[in-house]
MIVEXVO-775500 format. One line per field, with one value per residue (C-alpha): residue number from 1; x, y negated, z negated; residue in one letter. Coordinates in nm, 2 decimals, m for minus. Each point is the difference from the previous one (the first is absolute). Layout:
! MIVEXVO-775500
resi NUM/...
c1 X/...
c2 Y/...
c3 Z/...
resn A/...
This chain:
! MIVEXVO-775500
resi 1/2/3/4/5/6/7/8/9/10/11/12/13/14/15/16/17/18/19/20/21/22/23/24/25/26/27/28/29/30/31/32/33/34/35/36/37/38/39/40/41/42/43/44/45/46/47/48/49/50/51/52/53/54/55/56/57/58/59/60/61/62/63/64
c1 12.86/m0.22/m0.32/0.01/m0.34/0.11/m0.31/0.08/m0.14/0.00/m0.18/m0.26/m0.08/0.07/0.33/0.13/m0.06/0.17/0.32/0.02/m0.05/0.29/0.24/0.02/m0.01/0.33/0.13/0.25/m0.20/m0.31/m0.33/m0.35/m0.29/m0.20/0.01/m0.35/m0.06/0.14/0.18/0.26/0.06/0.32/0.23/0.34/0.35/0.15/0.37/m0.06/m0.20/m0.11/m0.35/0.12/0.14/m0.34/m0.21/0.33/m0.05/m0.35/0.08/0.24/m0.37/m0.10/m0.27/m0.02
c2 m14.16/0.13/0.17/0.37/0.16/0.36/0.21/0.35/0.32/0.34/m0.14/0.20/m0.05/m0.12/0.22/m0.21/m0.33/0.09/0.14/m0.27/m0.23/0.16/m0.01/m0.36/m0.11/0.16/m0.22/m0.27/m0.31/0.12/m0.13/0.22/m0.21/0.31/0.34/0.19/0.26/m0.13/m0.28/m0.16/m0.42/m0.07/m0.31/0.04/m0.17/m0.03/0.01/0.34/0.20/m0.06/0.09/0.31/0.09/0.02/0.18/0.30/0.02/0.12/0.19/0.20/0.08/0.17/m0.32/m0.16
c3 m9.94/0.32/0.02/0.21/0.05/0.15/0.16/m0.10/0.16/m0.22/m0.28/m0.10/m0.41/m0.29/m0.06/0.28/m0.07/m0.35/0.19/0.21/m0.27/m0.21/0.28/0.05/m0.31/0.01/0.26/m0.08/0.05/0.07/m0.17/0.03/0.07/0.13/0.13/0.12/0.25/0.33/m0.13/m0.21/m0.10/m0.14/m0.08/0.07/m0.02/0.36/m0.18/m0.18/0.24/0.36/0.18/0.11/m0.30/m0.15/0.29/m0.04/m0.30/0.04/0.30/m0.21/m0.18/0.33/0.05/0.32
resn X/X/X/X/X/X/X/X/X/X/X/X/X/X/X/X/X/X/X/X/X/X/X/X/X/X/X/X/X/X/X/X/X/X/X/X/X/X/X/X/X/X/X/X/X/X/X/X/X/X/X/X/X/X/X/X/X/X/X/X/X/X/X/X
């Protein structure tokens, strides 16, 4: 497992942090440390989903 802590811009409130939350729990080997306004900490399994796998999956959220 590695550690990602994504910076995300667009987060304004609670309703965010919850959508964001959501969506990567959804992820295939993806664990949610934390998710507030601006940012994100998650473990992750290099062999199921990459770096980039995670930061499009909040892009596809309209977050930056």
């Amino acid at each position: 497992m590695q550690t990602l802590t994504v910076q995300i811009d667009g987060m304004t409130c609670g309703h965010c942090v919850e959508e964001i939350t959501e969506t990567l729990k959804t992820l295939n080997g993806v664990h949610v440390h934390s998710v507030r306004v601006g940012s994100a900490t998650v473990s992750f399994d290099p062999r199921k989903i990459s770096r980039v796998g995670i930061v499009k999956a909040i892009e596809a959220l309209d977050y930056k």
